[in-house]
C-alpha positions in Angstrom: 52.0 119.6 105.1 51.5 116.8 107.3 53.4 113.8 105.8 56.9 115.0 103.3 59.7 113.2 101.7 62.1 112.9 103.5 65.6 114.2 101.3 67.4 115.5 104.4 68.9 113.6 106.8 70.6 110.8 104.9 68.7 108.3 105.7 68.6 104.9 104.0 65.1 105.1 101.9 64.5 101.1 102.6 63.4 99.5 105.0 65.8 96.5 106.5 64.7 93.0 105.8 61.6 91.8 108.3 64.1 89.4 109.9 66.0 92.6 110.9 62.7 94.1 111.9 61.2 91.0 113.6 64.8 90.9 115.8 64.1 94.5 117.1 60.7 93.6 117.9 62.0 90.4 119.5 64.3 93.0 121.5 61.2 94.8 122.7 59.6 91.7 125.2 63.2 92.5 127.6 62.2 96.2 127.6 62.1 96.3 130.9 66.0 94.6 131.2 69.0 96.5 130.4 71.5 94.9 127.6 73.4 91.8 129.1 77.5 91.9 128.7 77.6 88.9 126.4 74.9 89.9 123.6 77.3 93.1 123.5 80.1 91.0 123.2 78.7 89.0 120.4 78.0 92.7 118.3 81.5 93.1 119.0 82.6 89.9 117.4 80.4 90.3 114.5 81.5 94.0 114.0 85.0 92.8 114.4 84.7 90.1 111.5 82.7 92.6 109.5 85.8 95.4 109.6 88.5 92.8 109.8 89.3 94.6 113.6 90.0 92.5 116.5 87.3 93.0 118.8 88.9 94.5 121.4 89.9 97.7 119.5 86.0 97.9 119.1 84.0 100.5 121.2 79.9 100.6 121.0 77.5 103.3 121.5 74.2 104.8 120.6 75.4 106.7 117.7 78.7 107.8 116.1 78.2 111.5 117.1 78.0 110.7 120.8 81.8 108.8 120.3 83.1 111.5 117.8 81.7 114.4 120.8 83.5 112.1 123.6 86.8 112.2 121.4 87.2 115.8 121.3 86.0 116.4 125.0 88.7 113.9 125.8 91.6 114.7 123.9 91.3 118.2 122.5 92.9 119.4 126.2 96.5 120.5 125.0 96.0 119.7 121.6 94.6 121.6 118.8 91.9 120.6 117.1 92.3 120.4 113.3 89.4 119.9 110.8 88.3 120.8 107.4 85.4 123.0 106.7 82.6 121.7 105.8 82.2 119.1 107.6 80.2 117.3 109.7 77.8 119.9 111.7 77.8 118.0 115.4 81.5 117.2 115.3 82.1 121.2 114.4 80.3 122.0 117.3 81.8 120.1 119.5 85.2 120.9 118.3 83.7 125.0 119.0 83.2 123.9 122.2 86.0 122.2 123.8 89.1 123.3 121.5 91.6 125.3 123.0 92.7 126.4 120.0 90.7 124.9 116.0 92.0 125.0 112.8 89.7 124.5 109.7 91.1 124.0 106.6 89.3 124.8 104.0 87.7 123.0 101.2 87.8 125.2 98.3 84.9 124.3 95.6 83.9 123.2 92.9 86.5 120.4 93.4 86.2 120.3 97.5 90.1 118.6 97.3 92.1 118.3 100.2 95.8 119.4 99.7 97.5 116.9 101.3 100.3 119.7 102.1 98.1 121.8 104.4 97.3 119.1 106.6 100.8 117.6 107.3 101.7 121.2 108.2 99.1 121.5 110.4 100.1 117.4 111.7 103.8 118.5 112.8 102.5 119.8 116.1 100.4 118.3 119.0 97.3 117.8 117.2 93.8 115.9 117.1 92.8 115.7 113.6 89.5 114.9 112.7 88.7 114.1 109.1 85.0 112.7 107.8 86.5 110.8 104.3 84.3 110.8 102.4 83.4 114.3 103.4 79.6 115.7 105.0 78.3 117.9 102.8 80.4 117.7 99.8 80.6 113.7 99.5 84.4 113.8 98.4 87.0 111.0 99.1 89.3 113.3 101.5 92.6 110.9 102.2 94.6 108.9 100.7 97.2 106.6 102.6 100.1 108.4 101.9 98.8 111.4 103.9 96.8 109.1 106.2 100.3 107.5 106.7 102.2 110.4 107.0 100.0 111.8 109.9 100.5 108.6 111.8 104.3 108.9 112.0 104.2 112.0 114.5 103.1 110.0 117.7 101.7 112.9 119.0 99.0 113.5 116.9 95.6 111.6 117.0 94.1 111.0 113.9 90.5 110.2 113.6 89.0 109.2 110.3 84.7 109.1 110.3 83.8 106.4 108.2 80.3 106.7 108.3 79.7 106.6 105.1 82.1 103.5 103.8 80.0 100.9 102.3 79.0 103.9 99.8 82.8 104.9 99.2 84.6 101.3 100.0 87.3 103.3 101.1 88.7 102.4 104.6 91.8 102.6 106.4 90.0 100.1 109.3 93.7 97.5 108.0 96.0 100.4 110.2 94.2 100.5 113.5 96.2 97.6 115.0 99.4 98.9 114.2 98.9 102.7 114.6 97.9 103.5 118.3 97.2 107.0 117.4 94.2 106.4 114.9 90.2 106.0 115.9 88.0 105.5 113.0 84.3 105.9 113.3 81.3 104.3 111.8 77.5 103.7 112.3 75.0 101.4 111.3 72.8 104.2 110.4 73.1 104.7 107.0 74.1 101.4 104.5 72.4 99.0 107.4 69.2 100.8 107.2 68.9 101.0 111.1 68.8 104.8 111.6 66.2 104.3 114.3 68.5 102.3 116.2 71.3 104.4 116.6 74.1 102.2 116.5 78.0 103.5 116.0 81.3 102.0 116.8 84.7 102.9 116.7 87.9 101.3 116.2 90.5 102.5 118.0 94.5 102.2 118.3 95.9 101.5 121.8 95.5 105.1 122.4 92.6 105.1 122.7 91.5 102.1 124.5 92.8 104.0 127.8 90.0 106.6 127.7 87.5 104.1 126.0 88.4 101.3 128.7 85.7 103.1 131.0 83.0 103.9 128.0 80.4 101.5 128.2 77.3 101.8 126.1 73.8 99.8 127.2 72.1 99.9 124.1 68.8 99.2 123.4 67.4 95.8 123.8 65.9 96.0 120.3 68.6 98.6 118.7 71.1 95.5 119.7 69.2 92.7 118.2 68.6 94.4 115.2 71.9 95.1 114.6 73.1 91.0 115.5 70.7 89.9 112.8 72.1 93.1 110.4 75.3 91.6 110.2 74.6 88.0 110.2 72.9 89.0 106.6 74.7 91.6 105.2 74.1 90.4 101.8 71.0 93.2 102.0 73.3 95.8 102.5 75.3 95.2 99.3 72.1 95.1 97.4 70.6 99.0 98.9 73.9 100.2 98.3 73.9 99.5 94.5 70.7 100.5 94.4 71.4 103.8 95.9 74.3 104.3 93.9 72.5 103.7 90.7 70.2 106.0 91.5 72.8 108.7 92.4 74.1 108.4 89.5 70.2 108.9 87.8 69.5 111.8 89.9 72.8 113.7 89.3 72.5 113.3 85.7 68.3 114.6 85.8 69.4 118.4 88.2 72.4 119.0 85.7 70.0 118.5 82.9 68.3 121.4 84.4 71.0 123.1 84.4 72.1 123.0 88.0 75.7 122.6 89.3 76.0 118.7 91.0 79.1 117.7 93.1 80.4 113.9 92.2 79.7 111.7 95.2 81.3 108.9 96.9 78.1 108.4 99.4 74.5 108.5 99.3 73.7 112.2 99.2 74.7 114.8 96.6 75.5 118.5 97.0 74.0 121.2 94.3 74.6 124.8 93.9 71.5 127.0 93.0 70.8 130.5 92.4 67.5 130.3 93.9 66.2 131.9 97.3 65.1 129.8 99.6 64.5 126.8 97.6 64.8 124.4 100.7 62.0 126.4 102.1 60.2 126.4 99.0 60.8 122.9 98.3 59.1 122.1 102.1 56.1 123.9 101.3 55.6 121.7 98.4 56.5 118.7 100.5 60.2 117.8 99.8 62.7 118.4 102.8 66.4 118.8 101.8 69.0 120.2 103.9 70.6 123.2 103.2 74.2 123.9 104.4 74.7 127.0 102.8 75.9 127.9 106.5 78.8 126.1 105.8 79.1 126.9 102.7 77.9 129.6 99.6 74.7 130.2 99.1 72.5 128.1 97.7 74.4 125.2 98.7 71.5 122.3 99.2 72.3 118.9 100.5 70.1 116.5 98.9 69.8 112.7 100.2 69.0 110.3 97.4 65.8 108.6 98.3 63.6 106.0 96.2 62.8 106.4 92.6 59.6 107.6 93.2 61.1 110.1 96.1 64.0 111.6 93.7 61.2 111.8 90.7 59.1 113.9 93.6 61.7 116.2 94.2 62.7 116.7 90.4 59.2 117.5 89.6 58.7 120.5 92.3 62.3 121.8 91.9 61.8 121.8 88.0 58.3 123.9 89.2 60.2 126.3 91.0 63.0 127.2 88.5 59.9 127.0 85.8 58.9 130.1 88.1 62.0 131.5 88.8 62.8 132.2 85.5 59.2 133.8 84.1 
C-alpha cells in the first residue's frame, strides 16, 4: 500500500491557511541563515498574548517532547518521578530512563479518572509530577484546580501539566504560572495550529524553572518560525478546525458504538476504542487505514484512533465494519 490514511499520529487533517503556508515558504529563501534573536522574540510575544503569559516565562523549541525529555533529565535527580499510566509514550520513556525512583498511578478504565487522593499522597514528598490533562491515549480531562492547587502548596514538588491538547479541551491552568514557581506547562503548535511539520512547542514555566531554561535556546527553523508568526496573527482558523474536528468526533464516536464497539468520551481530537479483534490495527493497514494501537499501555485491543476528515473517518468505518463483518461469520 503505497499512499494510507493517515488515523495515527494525531495530526490535524487540514491543511493551515496558504498565508501560513506562503510564510514557511517565505522562511525557506534564509535557509542558509540561522533564526535571528528578535524574530524569536516576536513568537515569544505573540505566544505570550495568545496564553495570557508574560513572555519571559516562555521557552521555545522544536517540539514539546524535546522540552518535556529536558524536564525530566533536569530535575528527576533527587526527586521521584510521578506519572499516570497511560500516558504519553516519549515522556514515559524518558521518565524510564532518568528516574531514580517512578511512580505510575494508574488509570483504571472504562472511566480513566484520576483520584485526586492518590496523587496528593504521592505530592507530600520531593516529587516531579508530570501529568498530560487531557490525557494521551485515553483523552480524559485529568485535573481539576483544587488538586492542581493543592500540589503547588508543597514547594518541593514540580508540577508539570502537558497542554498539548488545549484548544480541543479549553481547559488550562496557563492563569497560575506567574504566581506558582514550581509549575511548567507544556504545549505545541502541532496539533489545533495545523503545523505538525514544523515542530513547534513552548513551555511556560514558574521561576523555577527559568534557572535551568535560562541556558535553553532553541534555533528554529527559518520557515517552522515564520509559519508559526503568521499562525497566531490569524488564529481565527484554528477556532474554525477545532469545531470542525469536534463535530466530527462527536459523528465518529456515535458511527463505532453503533457497531457495537466500546468508545471512550474525549476532550481532544483522537478517541480510544476497545475491540475484541486480533490485530485489527494490522488489519486495518493492509486495507490502508493506519491507527495506533496502545494496547502496550493498555488491554488488548485498545486502538487509538485520530479523527481525520469526513471522507478519512467514513474510510476507516467502511474497512473496520468489513473486518468485524468477517470476524463474526
Amino acid at each position: 500500500m503505497s499512499v494510507y490514511i493517515h488515523l495515527d499520529m494525531n495530526e490535524m487533517p487540514y491543511l493551515p491557511p496558504e498565508n501560513v503556508v506562503r510564510a514557511a515558504q517565505k522562511g525557506l529563501l534564509n535557509l542558509n541563515r540561522y533564526a535571528e534573536q528578535k524574530d524569536l522574540e516576536h513568537l515569544k510575544s505573540l505566544l505570550a498574548d495568545y496564553s495570557g503569559v508574560p513572555e519571559e516565562h516562555i521557552v521555545l523549541s522544536a517540539g514539546s517532547d524535546l522540552l518535556l525529555r529536558e524536564i525530566v533529565h533536569s530535575f528527576s535527580r533527587g526527586r521521584k518521578i510521578v506519572m499516570v499510566s497511560p500516558s504519553f509514550l516519549p515522556t514515559v520513556q524518558a521518565a524510564k530512563q532518568f528516574a531514580t525512583k517512578l511512580v505510575s498511578i494508574r488509570l483504571s478504565p472504562p472511566e480513566f479518572v484520576l483520584k485526586p487522593e492518590l496523587l496528593l499522597d504521592e505530592a507530600e514528598a520531593s516529587a516531579l509530577v508530570i501529568i498530560d490533562n487531557p490525557n494521551n491515549p485515553t483523552g480524559k480531562i485529568l485535573l481539576e484546580r483544587p488538586t492542581v492547587e493543592a500540589v503547588l502548596d508543597h514547594e518541593d514538588t514540580f508540577l508539570v501539566i502537558d497542554e498539548a491538547y488545549f484548544e480541543f479541551s479549553g481547559v488550562t491552568f496557563a492563569d497560575l504560572v506567574s504566581d506558582h514557581p514550581n509549575l511548567a506547562i507544556t504545549r505545541t503548535m502541532d496539533k489545533a495550529f495545523s503545523l505538525a511539520g514544523a515542530r513547534i512547542g513552548y513551555l511556560l514555566v514558574g521561576n523555577y524553572f527559568l534557572d535551568v531554561f535560562s541556558s535553553f535556546y532553541a534555533f528554529l527553523p527559518q520557515s517552522s518560525l515564520h509559519a508559526a508568526v503568521e499562525a497566531l496573527n490569524c488564529t481565527e482558523y484554528v477556532r474554525k478546525n477545532v469545531k470542525l474536528i469536534v463535530d466530527e468526533r462527536k459523528r465518529l464516536q456515535k458511527k463505532i458504538e453503533d457497531l457495537g464497539t466500546s468508545v471512550s468520551s474525549s476532550s481532544t481530537n483522537f478517541l480510544l476504542i476497545k475491540t475484541e479483534i486480533p490485530d485489527l490495527s494490522v488489519r486495518l493497514k493492509n486495507s490502508g487505514v493506519l491507527v495506533s494501537d496502545v494496547s502496550s499501555q493498555l488491554a488488548p485491543g485498545s486502538i487509538r484512533i485520530s479523527v481525520g476528515t469526513r471522507e478519512e473517518n467514513d474510510a476507516f468505518i467502511n474497512e473496520y465494519s468489513k473486518i468485524l463483518e468477517e470476524a463474526n461469520e
